[in-house]
N, C-alpha and C positions, 0 to 999 in steps of 0.2 A: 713274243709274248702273246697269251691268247687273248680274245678280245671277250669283253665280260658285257651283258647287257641289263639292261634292269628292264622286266616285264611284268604286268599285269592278269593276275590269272582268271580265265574265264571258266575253268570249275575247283574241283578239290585237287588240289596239284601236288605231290609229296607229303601229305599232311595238311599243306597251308587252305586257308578258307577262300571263299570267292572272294577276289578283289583284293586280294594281297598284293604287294609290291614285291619280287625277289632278283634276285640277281643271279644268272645263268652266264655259260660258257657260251660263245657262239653255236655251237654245233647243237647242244641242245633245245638253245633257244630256237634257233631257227626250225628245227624237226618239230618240237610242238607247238609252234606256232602255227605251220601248216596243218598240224592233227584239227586248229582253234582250241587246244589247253589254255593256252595264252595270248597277251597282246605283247609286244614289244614296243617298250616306253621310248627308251633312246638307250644310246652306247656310254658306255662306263668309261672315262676320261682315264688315264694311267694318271699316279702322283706322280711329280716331279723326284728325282731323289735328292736327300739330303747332302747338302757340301760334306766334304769330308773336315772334321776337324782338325784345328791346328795342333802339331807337334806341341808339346810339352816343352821349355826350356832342357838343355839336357844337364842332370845331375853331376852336380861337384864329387872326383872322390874323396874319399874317407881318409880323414885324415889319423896319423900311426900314432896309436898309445905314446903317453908319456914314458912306460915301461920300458917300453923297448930304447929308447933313448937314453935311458939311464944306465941301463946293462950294457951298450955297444962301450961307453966310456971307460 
């Protein structure tokens, strides 16, 4: 996974204004940071993933028409 960084911009970066906070790819962050577009604050921690949830009881089946019960006789 790539590694994501959160950096501070030292002009008008993509639209954003001075001194925005945004959050870049490694590769980019690091290219304009040497340009001085930006500072790099720190690295963007990955979330943990979520447990997988538990199975479901499994369903009873379906129990047969009273119909057909009556017709077999």
């Amino acid at each position: 996974m790539a590694t994501k960084y959160k950096a501070r911009t030292a002009a008008v970066f993509n639209g954003q204004p001075v001194g925005s906070i945004i959050e870049l790819d490694d590769k980019t962050a690091k290219k304009y940071e040497a340009l001085k577009y930006l500072e790099i604050i720190e690295e963007v921690k990955a979330k943990p993933k979520p447990a997988k949830k538990a199975k479901s009881a499994p369903k009873k089946p379906a129990k047969s028409s009273s119909k057909k019960k009556t017709e077999s006789k």
